[in-house]
N, C-alpha and C positions, 0 to 999 in steps of 0.2 A: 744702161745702153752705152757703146760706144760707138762715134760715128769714125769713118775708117775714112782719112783723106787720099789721094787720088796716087801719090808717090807711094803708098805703101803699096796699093795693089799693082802696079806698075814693077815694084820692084821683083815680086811675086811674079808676074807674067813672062818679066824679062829673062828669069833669070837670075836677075842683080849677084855677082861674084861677092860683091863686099855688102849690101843693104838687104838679101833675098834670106840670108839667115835669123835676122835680128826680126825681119817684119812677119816671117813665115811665127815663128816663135811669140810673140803678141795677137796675133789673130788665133793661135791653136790655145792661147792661157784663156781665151774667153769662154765664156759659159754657153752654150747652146742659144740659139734665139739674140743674142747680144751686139750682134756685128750688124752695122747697118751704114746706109750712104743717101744721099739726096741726089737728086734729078741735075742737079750741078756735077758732081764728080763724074755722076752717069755719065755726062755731056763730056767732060775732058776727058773720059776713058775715050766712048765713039769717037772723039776727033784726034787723038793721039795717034802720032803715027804708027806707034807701036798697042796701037788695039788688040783686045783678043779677037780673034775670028769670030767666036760667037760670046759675046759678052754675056748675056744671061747665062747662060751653063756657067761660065766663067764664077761669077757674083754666086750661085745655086753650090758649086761644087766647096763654096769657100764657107758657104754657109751665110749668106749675108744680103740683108734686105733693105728693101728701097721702102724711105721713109718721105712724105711731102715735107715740104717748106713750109713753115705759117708764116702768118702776116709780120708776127712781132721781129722774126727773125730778119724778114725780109728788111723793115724799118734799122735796125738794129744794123745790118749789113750796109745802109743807106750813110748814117750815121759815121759809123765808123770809115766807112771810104770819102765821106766829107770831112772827117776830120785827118786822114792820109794827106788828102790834097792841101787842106790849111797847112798842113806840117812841112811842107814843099813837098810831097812826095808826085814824083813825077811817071814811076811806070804805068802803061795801059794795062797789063793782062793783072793787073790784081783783085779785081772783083769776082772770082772766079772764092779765092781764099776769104774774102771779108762775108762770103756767102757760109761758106762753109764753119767758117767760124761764128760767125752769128747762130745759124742751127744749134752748134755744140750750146752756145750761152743759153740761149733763150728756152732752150729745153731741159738743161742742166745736164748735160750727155759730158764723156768722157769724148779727147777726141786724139787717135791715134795719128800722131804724123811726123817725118823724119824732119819737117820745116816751122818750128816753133816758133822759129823768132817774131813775124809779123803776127802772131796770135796771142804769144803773152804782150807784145805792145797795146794791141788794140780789143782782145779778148781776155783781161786778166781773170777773169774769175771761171773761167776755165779748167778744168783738171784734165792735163797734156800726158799722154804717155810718149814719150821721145826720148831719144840718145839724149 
């Protein structure tokens, strides 16, 4: 399973000149049934400004399913944004990514996304497809 974070299909939606080739190209390598997202990315699609109009068609056309969150993940997500903060880490919007990342660990999922870097720090045992 690969879970798909929120900038790849974004890049997809947009358009993206420089990001829309690379991401388009990773979701079409996957297998049938493969492509999946949790109720988090869900949420930053709906609240981005640049939403699809009808987001389900959107997700259906690309082939790609909504998976829940378990508890481990959630913990896991908990953890890691306490250990963000001990490290001085000071932005608000990153629990959005320690969620997402936590899913890919705790379920052993691949996780596609063009923003690595906060997921090998606090997700290493992760297998990242990224630039």
């Amino acid at each position: 399973m690969i879970l798909v974070d929120t900038n790849v299909l974004l890049d997809i939606y947009r358009a993206d000149a420089i990001w829309m080739p690379w991401s388009l190209q990773h979701l079409q390598q996957a297998k049938p049934g493969q492509l999946a997202i949790n109720m988090v990315v869900y949420a930053e699609l709906a609240g981005h400004p640049a939403e699809p109009a009808n987001l389900d068609e959107f997700l259906e056309m690309l082939d790609i399913q909504m998976l829940e969150l378990p508890r481990s993940a959630a913990r896991l997500a908990g953890l890691a944004f306490r250990s963000y903060r001990q490290r001085g880490g000071t932005k608000t919007g990153v629990l959005p990514d320690f969620f997402i990342g936590a899913h890919a660990q705790a379920e052993g999922y691949k996780l596609l996304t063009r923003d690595a870097g906060r997921y090998k720090t606090y997700f290493p045992k992760i297998k990242l497809i990224c630039p």
